[in-house]
Steps between C-alpha positions, in 0.01 A plus 500: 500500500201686512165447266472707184167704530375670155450867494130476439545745193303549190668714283280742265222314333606116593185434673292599217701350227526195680101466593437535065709190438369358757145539327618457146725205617206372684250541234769367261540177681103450561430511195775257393362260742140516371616447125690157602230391730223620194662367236720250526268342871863503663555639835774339771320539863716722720788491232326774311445721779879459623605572155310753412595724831853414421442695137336795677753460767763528292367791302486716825880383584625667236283804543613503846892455401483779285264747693728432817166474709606311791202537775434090497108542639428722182637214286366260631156655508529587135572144443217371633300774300646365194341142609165609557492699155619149358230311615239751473585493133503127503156512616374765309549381174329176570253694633488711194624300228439152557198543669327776407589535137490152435345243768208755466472610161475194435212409715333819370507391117334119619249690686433812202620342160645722239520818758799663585475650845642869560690528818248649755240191391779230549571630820138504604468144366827367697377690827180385493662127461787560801169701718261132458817299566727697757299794617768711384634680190764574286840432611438380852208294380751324227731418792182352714438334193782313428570443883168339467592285201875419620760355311762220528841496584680199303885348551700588198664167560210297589340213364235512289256374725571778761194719583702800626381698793147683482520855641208710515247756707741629782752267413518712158532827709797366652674390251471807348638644786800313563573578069452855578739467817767263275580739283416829707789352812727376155513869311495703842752243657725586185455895497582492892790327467671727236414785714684367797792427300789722622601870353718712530352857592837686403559311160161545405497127460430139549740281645673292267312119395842319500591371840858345571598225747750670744538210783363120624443358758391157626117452611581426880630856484126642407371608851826655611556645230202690416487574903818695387396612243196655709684669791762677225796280604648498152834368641346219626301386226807536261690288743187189397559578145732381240590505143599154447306247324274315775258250414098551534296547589635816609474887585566741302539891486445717247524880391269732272619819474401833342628612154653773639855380667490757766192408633540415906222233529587156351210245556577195610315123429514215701427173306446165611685263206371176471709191323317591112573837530170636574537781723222660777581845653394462843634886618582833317591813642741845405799526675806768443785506250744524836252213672553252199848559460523438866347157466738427197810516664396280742428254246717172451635613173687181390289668176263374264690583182200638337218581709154413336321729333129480401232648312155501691 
């Protein structure tokens, strides 16, 4: 059983295409974010961050399914695009909206009653402010800002007498960081993943998403048998198998195959089964038609009737 290795390939425009949703997914999401954290004061620590790269993340899956790219670092790296762009447009339109248009506005009509400011004068009046207080301006001096002011991070399920956590000056900056990492790793993690999946270069296509259960075998078997497994004895690790009902936790093996039924290359899971049914696969690899039919016929085939088939 050897590891499947992607091709690397970007067919025609894929890069491009996927690098515009990345942006529009990423802008998309920001400004989501920044309309339920305006509006409604709502905003899950961490949660947000994970679920909003998981949006963008899935966006660029399906890009990525139906472009065929499958070079992995180019996903991923668009991913991670897509979570800066998401949280550069978080920020910016607090910067912009909340802030600028409003926080400051406002200030500007208590300071020159009845005057409505054009843009270049409210600019010069919220510079000026951010220059006294942060020796900085514009964006950048709106981040020192509200680094400088902080803000509290409260237990949804707290009591009401719970002060939350305080987080500001570099404490802010990281924060902001680790957001900006959340859902960068999240969406990047995602787009990597569906670039690794495997393909078939002579169908043109990816490898089917059902997978079948093809053999068990108990967990004291799991060293020897992926040591098997690893030096190509398929006779031997069909001889650890069986397809009779054995209790769990257990291994099993499964099969994913390509759609088209003469493909040679049949890739093959190994999961660890525990007693709820909750399966980890702890070794993949592609090994031949011939190689898995090998293994087979060594099987003990006192036979499942109906081997298990799922969708994942």
């Amino acid at each position: 059983m050897h590891a499947y290795r992607p091709s690397g390939a970007m067919p025609g425009s894929s890069f491009w295409l996927l690098l515009v949703l990345a942006v529009v997914s990423g802008i998309v999401v920001g400004g989501i974010l920044w309309a339920v954290d305006h509006y409604l004061s709502f905003y899950l620590v961490f949660a947000f961050p994970l679920l909003a790269g998981a949006i963008a993340g899935g966006v660029l899956v399906q890009a990525i399914k139906s472009t065929r790219m499958q070079n992995p670092m180019m996903a991923a790296l668009i991913g991670v695009i897509a979570g800066v762009v998401m949280y550069g447009t978080y920020h910016g339109a607090f910067y912009y909206i909340s802030f600028r248009n409003d926080f400051i506005r406002s200030l500007y009509s208590e300071d020159y009653p009845g005057k409505s400011p054009t843009d270049t004068q409210l600019d010069e009046y919220m510079n000026t402010g951010l220059m006294r207080l942060v020796q900085d301006t514009g964006l950048i001096g709106y981040l020192k800002y509200t680094a400088s002011l902080g803000f509290t991070i409260t237990r949804t399920s707290g009591s009401s007498t719970s002060t939350g956590i305080e987080i500001k000056d570099t404490g802010a900056y990281i924060y902001w960081a680790v957001e900006v990492l959340l859902a960068s790793l999240t969406a990047g993690a995602l787009a990597r993943n569906a670039a690794k999946d495997p393909f078939d270069e002579n169908a043109n296509a990816w490898f089917e998403t059902r997978q079948q259960v093809v053999a068990v075998a108990p967990k004291k078997s799991r060293k020897a048998l992926l040591r098997a497994l690893k030096e190509g004895n398929f006779r031997s690790a069909g001889g650890m198998l069986t397809q009779q009902q054995i209790k769990y936790p257990r291994i099993e093996i499964w099969t994913r195959r390509s759609p088209d039924a003469t493909a040679q290359e049949v890739m093959l899971l190994v999961k660890l089964v525990q007693r709820n049914k909750r399966a980890n696969n702890i070794k993949s690899g592609m090994v031949s038609v011939s190689e898995l039919d090998t293994m087979l016929k060594a099987v003990d085939v006192a036979a499942i009737p109906n081997p298990v088939v799922s969708e994942v």
